[in-house]
TIVO-286709 format. One record per residue (C-alpha): chain; z, x, y; residue number from 1. Coordinates in pm, 1 decimal, always signed. Layout:
N
<tormar->A	up->Z	east->X	north->Y	milo->NUM>
...
***
This chain:
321
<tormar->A	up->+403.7	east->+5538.0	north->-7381.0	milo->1>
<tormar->A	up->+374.1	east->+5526.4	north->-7008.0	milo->2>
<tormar->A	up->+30.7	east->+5713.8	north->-6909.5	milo->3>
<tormar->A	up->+168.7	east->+6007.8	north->-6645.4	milo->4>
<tormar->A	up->+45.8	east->+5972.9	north->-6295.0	milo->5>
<tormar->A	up->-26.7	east->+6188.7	north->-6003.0	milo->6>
<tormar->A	up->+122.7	east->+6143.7	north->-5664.0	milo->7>
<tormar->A	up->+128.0	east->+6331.7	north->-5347.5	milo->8>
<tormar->A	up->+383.6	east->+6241.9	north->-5143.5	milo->9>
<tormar->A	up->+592.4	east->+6550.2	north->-5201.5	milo->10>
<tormar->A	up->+418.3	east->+6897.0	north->-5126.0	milo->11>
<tormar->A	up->+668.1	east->+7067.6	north->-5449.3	milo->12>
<tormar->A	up->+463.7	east->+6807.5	north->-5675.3	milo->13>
<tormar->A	up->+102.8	east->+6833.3	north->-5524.6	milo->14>
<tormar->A	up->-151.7	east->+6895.1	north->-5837.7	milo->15>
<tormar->A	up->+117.1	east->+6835.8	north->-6066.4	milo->16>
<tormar->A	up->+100.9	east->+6534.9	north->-6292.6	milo->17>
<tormar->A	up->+427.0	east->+6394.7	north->-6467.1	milo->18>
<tormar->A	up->+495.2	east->+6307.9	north->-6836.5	milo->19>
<tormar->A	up->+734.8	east->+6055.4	north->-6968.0	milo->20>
<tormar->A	up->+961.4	east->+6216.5	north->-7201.0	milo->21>
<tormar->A	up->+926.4	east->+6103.5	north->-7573.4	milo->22>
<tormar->A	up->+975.0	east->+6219.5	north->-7973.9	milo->23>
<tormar->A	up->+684.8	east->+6354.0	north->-8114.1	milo->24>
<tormar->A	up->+588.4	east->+6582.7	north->-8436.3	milo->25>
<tormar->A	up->+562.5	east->+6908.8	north->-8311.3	milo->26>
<tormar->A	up->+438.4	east->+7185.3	north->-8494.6	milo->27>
<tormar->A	up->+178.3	east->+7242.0	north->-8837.4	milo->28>
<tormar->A	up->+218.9	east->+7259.6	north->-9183.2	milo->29>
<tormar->A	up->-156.2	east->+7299.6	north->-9216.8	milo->30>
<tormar->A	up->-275.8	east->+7626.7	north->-8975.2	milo->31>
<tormar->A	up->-51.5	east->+7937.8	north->-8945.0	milo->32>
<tormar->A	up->+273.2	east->+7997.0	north->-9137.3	milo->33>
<tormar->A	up->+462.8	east->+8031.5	north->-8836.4	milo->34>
<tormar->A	up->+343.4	east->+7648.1	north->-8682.5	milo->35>
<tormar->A	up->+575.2	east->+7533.6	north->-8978.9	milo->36>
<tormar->A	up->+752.5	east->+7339.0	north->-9034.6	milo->37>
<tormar->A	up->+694.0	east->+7019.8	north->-8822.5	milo->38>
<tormar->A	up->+900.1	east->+6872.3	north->-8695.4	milo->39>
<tormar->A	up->+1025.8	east->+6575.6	north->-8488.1	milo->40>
<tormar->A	up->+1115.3	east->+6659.0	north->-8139.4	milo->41>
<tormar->A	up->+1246.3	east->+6458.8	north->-7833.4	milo->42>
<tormar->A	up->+1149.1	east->+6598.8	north->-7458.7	milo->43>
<tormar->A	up->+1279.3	east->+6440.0	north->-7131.8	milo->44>
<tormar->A	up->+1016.9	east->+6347.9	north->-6876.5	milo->45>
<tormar->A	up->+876.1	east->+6637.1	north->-6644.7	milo->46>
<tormar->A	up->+625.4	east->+6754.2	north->-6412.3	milo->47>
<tormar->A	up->+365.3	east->+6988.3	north->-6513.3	milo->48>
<tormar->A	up->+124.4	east->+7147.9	north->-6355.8	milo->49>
<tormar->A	up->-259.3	east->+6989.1	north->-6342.1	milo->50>
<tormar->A	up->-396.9	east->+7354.4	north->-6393.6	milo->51>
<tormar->A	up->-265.9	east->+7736.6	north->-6494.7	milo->52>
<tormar->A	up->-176.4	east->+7890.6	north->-6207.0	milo->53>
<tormar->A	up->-470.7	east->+8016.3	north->-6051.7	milo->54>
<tormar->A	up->-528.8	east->+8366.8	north->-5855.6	milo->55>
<tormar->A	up->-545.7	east->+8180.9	north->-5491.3	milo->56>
<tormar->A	up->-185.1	east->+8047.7	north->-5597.4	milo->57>
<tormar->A	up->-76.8	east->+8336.3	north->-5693.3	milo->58>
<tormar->A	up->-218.9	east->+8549.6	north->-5422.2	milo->59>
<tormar->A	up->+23.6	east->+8343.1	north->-5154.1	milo->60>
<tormar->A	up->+273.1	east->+8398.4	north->-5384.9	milo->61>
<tormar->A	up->+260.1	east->+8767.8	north->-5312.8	milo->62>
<tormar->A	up->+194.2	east->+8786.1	north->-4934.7	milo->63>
<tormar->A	up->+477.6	east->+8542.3	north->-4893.4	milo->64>
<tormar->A	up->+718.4	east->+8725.1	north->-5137.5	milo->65>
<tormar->A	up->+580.4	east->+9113.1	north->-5115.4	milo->66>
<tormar->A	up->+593.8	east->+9096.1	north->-5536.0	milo->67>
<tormar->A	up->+467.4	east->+9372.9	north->-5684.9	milo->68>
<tormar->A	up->+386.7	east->+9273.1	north->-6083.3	milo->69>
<tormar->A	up->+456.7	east->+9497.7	north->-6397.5	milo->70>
<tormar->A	up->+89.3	east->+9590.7	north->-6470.7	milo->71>
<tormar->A	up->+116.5	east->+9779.1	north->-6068.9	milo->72>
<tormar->A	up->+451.8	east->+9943.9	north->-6161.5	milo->73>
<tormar->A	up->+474.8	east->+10306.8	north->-6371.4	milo->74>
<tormar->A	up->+685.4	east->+10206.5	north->-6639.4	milo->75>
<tormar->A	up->+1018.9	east->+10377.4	north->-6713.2	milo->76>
<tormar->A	up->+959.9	east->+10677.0	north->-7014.6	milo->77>
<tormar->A	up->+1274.7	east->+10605.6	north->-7105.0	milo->78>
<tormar->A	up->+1216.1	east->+10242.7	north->-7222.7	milo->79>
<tormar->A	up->+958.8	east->+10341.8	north->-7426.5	milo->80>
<tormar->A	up->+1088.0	east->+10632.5	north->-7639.0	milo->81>
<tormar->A	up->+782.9	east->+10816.0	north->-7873.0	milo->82>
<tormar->A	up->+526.0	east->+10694.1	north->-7576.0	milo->83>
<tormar->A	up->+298.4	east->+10963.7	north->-7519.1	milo->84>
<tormar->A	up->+328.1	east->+11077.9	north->-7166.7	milo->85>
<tormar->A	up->-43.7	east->+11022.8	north->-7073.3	milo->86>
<tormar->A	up->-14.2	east->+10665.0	north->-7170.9	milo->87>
<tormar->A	up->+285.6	east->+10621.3	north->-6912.1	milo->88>
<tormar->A	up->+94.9	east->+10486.2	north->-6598.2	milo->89>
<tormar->A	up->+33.3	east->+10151.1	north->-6409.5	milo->90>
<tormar->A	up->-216.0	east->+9917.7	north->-6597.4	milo->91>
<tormar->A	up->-263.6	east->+9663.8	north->-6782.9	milo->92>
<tormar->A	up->-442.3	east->+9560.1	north->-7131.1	milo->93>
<tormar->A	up->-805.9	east->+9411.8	north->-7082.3	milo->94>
<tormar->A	up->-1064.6	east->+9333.4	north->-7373.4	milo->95>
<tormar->A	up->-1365.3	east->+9510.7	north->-7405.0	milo->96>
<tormar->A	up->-1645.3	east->+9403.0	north->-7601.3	milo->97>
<tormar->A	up->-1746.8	east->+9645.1	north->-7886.8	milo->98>
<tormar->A	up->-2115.9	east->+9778.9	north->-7934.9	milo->99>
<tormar->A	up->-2064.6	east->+9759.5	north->-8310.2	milo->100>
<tormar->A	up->-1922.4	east->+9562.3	north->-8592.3	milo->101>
<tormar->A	up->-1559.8	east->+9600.1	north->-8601.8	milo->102>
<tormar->A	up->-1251.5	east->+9583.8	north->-8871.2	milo->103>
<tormar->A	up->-1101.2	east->+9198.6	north->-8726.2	milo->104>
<tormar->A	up->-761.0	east->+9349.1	north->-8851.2	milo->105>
<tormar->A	up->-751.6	east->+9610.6	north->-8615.4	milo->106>
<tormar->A	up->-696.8	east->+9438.1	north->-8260.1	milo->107>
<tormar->A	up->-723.1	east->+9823.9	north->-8080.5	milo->108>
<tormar->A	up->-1100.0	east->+9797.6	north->-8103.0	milo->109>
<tormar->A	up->-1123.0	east->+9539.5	north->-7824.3	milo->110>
<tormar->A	up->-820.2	east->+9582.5	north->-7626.1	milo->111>
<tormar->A	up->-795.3	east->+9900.0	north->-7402.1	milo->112>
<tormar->A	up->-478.7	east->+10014.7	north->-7183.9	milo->113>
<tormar->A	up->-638.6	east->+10025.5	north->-6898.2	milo->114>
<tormar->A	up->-515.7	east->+10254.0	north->-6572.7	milo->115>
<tormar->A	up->-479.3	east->+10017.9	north->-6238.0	milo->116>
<tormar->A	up->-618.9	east->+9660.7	north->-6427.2	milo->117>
<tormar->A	up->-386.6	east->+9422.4	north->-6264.5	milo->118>
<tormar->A	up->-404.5	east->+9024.9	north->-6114.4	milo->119>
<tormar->A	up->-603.5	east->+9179.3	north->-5869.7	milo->120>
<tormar->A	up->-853.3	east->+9368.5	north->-6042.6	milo->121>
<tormar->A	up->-878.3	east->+9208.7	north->-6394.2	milo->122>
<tormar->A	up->-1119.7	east->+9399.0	north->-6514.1	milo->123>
<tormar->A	up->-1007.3	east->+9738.7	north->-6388.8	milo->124>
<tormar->A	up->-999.4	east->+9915.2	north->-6088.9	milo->125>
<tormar->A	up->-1342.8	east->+9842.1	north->-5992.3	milo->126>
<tormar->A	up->-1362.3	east->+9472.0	north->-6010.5	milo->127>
<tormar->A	up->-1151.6	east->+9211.2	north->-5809.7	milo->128>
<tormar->A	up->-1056.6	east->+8852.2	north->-5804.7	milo->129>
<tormar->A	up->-1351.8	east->+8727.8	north->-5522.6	milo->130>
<tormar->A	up->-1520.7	east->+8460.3	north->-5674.8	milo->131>
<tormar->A	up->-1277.9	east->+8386.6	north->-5905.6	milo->132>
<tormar->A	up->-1065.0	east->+8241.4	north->-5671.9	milo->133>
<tormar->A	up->-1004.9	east->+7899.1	north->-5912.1	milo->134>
<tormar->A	up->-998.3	east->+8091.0	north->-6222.6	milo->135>
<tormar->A	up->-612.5	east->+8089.9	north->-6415.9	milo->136>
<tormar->A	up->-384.4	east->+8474.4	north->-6307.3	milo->137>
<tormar->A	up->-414.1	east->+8743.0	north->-6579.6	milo->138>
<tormar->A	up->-226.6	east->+9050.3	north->-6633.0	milo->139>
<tormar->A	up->+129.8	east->+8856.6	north->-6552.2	milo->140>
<tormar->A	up->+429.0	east->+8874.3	north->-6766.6	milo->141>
<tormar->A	up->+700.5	east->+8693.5	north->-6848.1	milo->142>
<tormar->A	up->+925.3	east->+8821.5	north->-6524.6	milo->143>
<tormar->A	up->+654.7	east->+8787.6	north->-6301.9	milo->144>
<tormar->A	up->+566.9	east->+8432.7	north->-6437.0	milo->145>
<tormar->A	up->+947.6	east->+8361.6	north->-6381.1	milo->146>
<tormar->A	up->+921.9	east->+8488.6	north->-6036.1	milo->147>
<tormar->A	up->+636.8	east->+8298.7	north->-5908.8	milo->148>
<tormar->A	up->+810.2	east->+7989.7	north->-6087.3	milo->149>
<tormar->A	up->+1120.1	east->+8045.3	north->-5846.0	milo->150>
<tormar->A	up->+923.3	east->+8040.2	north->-5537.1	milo->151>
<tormar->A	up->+756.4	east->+7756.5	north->-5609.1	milo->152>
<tormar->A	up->+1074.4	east->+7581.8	north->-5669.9	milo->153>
<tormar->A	up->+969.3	east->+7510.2	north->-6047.3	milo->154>
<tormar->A	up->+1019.9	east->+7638.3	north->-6379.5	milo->155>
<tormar->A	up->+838.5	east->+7779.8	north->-6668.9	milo->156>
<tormar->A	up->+819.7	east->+7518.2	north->-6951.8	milo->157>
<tormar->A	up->+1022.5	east->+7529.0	north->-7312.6	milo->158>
<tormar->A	up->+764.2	east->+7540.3	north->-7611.0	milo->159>
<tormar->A	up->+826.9	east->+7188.6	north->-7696.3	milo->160>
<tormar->A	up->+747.1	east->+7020.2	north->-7325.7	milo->161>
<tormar->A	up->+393.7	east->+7248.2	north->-7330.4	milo->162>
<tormar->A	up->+326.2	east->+7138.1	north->-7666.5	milo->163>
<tormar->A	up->+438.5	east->+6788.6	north->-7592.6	milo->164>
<tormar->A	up->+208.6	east->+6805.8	north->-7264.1	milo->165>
<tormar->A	up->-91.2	east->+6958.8	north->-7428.5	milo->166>
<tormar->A	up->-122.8	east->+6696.0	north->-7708.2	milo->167>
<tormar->A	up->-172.5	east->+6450.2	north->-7442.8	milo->168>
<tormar->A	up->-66.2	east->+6172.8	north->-7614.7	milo->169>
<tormar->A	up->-235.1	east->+6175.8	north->-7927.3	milo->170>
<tormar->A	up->+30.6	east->+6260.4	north->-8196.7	milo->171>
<tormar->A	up->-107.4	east->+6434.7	north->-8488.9	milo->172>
<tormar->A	up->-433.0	east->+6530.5	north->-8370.3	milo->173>
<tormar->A	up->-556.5	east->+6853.8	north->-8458.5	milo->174>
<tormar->A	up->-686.4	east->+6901.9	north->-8099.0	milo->175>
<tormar->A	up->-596.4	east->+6802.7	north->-7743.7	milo->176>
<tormar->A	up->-869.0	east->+6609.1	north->-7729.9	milo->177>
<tormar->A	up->-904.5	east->+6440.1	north->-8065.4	milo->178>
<tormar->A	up->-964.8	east->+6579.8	north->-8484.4	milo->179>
<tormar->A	up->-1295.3	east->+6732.3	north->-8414.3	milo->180>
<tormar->A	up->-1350.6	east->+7095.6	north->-8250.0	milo->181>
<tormar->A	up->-1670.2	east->+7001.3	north->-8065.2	milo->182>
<tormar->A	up->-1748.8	east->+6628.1	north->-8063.0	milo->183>
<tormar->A	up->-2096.0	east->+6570.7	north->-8040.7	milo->184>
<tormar->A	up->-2149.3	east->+6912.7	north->-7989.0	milo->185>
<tormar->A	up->-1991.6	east->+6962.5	north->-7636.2	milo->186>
<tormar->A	up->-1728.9	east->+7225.2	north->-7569.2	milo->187>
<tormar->A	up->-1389.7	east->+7082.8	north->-7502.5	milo->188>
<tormar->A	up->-1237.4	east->+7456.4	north->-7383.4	milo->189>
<tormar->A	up->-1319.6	east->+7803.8	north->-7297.4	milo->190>
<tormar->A	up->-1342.0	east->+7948.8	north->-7632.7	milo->191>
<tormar->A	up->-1513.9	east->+8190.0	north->-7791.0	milo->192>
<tormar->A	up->-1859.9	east->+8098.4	north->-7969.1	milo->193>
<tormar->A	up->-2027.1	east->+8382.7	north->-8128.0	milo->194>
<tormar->A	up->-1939.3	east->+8644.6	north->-8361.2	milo->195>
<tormar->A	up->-1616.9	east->+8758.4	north->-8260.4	milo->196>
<tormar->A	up->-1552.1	east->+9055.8	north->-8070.4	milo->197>
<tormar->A	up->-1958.1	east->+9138.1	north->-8103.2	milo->198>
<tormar->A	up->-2152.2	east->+8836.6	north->-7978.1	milo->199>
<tormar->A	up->-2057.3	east->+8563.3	north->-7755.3	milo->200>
<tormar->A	up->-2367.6	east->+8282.2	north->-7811.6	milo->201>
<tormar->A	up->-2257.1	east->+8041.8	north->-7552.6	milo->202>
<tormar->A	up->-2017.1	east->+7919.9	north->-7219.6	milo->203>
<tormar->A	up->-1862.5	east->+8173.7	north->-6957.7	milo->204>
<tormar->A	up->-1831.3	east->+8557.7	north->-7064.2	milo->205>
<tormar->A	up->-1412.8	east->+8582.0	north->-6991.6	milo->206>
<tormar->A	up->-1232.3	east->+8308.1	north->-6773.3	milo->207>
<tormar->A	up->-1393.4	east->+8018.2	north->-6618.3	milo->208>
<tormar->A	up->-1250.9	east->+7830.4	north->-6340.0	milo->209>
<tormar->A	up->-940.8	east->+7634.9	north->-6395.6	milo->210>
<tormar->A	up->-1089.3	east->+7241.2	north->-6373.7	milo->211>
<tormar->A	up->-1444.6	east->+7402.1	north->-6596.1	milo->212>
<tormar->A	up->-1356.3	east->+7175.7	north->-6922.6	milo->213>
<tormar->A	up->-1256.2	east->+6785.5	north->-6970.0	milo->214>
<tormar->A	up->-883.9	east->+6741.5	north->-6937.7	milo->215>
<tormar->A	up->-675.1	east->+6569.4	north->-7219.2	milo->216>
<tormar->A	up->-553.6	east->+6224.0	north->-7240.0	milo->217>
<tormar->A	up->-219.7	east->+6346.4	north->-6957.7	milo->218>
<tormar->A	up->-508.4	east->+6456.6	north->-6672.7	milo->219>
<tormar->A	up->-422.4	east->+6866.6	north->-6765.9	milo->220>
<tormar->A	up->-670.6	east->+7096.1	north->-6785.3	milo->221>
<tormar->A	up->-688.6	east->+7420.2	north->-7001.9	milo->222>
<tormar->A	up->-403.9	east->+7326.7	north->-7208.6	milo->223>
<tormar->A	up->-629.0	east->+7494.2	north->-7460.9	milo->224>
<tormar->A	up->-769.2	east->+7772.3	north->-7408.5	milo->225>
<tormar->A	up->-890.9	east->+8012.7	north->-7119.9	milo->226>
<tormar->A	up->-579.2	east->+8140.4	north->-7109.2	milo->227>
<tormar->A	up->-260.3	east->+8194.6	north->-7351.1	milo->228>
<tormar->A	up->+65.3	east->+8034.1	north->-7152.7	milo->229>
<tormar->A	up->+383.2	east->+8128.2	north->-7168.4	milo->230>
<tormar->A	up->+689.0	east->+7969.2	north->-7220.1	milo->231>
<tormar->A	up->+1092.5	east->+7992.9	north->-7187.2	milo->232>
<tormar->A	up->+1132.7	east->+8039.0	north->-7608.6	milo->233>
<tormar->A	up->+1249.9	east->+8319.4	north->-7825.5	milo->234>
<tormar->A	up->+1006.5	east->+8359.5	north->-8041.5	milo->235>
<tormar->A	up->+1110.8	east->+8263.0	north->-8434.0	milo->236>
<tormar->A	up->+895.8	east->+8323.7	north->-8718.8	milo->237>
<tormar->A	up->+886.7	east->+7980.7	north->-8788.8	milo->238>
<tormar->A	up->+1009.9	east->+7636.2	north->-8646.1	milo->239>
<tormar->A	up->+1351.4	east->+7511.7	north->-8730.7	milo->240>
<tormar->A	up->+1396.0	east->+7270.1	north->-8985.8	milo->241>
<tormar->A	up->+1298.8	east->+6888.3	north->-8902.2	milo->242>
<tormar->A	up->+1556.2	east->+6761.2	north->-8638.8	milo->243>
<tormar->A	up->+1590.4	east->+6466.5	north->-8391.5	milo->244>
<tormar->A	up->+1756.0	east->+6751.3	north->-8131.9	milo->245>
<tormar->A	up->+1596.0	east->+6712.8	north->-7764.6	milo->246>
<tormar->A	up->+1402.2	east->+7047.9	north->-7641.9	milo->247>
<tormar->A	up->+1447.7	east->+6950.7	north->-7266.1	milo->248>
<tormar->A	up->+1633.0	east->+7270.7	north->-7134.3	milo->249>
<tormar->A	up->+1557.6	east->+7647.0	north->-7221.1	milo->250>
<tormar->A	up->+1743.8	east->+7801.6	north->-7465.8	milo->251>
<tormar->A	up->+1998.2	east->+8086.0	north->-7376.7	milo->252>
<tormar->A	up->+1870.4	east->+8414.9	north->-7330.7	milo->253>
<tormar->A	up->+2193.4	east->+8535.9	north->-7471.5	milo->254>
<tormar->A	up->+2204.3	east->+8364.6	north->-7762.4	milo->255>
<tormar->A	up->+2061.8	east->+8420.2	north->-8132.8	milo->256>
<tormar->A	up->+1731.7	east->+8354.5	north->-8118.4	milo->257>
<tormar->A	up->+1673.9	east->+8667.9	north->-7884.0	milo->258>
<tormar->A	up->+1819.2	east->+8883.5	north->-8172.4	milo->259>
<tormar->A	up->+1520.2	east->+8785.5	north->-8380.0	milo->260>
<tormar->A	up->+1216.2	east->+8783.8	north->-8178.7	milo->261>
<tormar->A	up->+1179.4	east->+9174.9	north->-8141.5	milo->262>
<tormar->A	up->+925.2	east->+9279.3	north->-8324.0	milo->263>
<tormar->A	up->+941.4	east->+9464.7	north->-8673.0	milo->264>
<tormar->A	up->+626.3	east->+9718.6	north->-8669.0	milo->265>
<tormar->A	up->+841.7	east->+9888.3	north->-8356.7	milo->266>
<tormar->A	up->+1192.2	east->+9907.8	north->-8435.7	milo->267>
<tormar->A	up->+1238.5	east->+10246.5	north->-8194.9	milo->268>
<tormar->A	up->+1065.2	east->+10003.1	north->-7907.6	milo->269>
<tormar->A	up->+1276.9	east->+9663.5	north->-7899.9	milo->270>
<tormar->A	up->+1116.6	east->+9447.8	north->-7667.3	milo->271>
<tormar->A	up->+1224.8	east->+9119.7	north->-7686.8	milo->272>
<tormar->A	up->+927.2	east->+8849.0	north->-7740.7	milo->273>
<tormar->A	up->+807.9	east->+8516.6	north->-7604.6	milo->274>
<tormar->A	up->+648.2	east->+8278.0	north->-7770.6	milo->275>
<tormar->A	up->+275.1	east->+8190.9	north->-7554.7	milo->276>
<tormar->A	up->+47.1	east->+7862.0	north->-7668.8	milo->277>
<tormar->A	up->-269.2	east->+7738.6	north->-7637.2	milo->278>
<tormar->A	up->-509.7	east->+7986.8	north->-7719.0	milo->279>
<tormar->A	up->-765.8	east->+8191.8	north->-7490.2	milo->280>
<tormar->A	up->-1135.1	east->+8257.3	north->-7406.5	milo->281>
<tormar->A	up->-1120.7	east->+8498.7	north->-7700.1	milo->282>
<tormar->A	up->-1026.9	east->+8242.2	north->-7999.2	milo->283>
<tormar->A	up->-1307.6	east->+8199.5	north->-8232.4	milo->284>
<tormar->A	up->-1324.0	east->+8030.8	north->-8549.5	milo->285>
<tormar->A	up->-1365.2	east->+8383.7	north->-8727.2	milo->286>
<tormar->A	up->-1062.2	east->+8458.5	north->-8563.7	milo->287>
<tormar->A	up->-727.5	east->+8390.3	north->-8374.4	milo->288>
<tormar->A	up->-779.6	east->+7942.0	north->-8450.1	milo->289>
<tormar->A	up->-499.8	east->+7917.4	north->-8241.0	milo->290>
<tormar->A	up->-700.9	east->+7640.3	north->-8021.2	milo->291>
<tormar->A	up->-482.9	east->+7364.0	north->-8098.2	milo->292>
<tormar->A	up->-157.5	east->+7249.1	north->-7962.3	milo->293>
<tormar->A	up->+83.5	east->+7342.8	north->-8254.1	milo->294>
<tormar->A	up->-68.0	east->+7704.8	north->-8250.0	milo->295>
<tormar->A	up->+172.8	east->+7979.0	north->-8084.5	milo->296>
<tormar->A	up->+154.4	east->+8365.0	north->-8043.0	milo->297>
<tormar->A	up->+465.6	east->+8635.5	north->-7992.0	milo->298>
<tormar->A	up->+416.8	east->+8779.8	north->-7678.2	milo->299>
<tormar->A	up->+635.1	east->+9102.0	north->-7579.4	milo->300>
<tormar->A	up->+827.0	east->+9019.1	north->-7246.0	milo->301>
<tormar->A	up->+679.7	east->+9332.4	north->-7095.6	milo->302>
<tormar->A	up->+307.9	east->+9267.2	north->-7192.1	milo->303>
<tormar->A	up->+49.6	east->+9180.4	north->-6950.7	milo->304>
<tormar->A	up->-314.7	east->+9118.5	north->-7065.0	milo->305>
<tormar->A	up->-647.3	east->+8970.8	north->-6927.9	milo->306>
<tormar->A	up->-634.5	east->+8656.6	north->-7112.6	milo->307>
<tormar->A	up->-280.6	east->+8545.4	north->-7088.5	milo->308>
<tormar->A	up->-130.5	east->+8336.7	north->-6768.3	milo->309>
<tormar->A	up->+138.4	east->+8019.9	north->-6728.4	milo->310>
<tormar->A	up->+136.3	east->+7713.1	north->-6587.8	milo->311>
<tormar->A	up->+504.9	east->+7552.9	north->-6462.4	milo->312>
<tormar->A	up->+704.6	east->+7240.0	north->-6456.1	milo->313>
<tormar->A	up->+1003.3	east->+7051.8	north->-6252.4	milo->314>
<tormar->A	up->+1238.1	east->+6869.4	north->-6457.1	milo->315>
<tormar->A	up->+1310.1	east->+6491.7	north->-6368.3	milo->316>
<tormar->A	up->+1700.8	east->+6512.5	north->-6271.3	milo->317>
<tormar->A	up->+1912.2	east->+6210.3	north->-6334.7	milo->318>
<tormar->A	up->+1779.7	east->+5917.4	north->-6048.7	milo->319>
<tormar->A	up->+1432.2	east->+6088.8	north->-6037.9	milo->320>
<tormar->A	up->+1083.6	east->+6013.4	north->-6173.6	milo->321>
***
């Protein structure tokens, strides 16, 4: 396989690096039931992004565009029928750290709804992004991930290209970087060490700058980690069966796999969902082992959090490389 490599002749692919399309087993029959079944999988070459999108990129984003993201918006009442009116207000969900052991089942105990946490103040209204200028955007959804993506003149990438992209060549590995978690006892990615939600033992408290960690075998950093990404799919409760199909485009919006990806605890609520990859700062082996590149999350379309961001792509067109 051709090893991708960086160029900077053209300003649309500066910090980008670009992938040679390929067939690879995608997916796990050994982690979560939805990673299954695997699958073989066929990509056409792309451009991805060296990094998530970080808040300086997104801050010129919004001063060239005026944007204003979901997590600043009141939300429409009417979208969310049963909501309790106090709960209708401009924010955003951000994790906070428990004082006392917790039931792991229960994810309310260290996420909070919090009033005016946005990409701008992550943490809630009295924090901000200085000094975390490098660090990956939080608190964006899916629209204004899309958004930013159109700007820049690139797109958001299908599961298969991410998860293609993330393995970094090494088919089958359990990791980006290789079968073992922490070889020789160095971290590979911002995860969470320490006795999840309680105790974090070691590495940075939330997000850590976007180049912080080794990158995989393609040059891309945080493709685990830091930061959930999200991607074009529908989610589906579990992969398709084994095909040679190529997963170069998005799939339509409008089409069946929409239908299933709302989510069954809310049936008066039907957001559709997303499907996000590579895990966060908050993944722990006690919890959420979704470190790996076959892992993947459901992510409702209107959600924002503080440990979710994207990274995008351009597709090669026909005469391009």
């Amino acid at each position: 396989m051709e090893h991708p490599q960086k160029t900077a002749d053209s300003a649309s692919r500066r910090d980008m690096v670009h992938v040679s399309g390929g067939t690879f087993r995608m997916g796990s029959d050994h982690h979560y039931p939805e990673e299954a079944p695997t699958h073989r999988v066929a990509v056409d070459g792309f451009w991805i992004d060296s990094t998530p999108v970080t808040n300086k990129q997104f801050e010129k984003f919004v001063k060239d565009t005026g944007h204003v993201t979901f997590a600043e918006t009141v939300p429409d009442a009417k979208n969310y029928p049963g909501a309790l009116p106090h709960l209708i207000f401009a924010g955003s969900l951000v994790f906070v750290q428990p004082k006392h052991p917790v039931d792991l089942r229960d994810w309310s105990q260290w996420w909070t709804l919090m009033k005016g946490a946005n990409w701008r103040q992550p943490y809630g209204p009295k924090s901000s992004i200085k000094g975390l200028e490098t660090h990956p955007v939080v608190h964006v959804t899916h629209g204004d991930a899309l958004a930013y993506a159109e700007w820049a003149a690139k797109e958001l990438p299908t599961e298969a290209e991410w998860e293609f992209a993330a393995r970094g060549g090494l088919e089958g590995a359990e990791y980006a970087w290789g079968d073992e978690f922490m070889p020789g006892g160095r971290a590979m990615a911002n995860t969470w060490h320490g006795e999840f939600p309680l105790r974090r033992t070691s590495g940075f408290r939330r997000t850590s700058p976007a180049r912080a960690y080794p990158p995989n075998g393609y040059g891309l950093y945080d493709m685990i980690g830091n930061v959930w990404e999200w991607t074009v799919d529908w989610w589906s409760a579990r992969h398709s069966a084994d095909s040679a199909k190529a997963c170069c485009a998005p799939q339509n919006p409008r089409g069946g796999p929409e239908a299933q990806s709302y989510d069954p605890s809310m049936p008066d609520t039907r957001i559709p969902r997303k499907v996000i990859k590579g895990g966060s700062h908050l993944c722990a082996p006690s919890y959420c082992r979704r470190y790996r590149p076959a892992a993947r999350h459901a992510e409702p379309v209107d959600t924002s959090t503080s440990h979710v961001g994207f990274r995008c792509i351009i597709r090669e067109r026909k005469g391009t490389s």
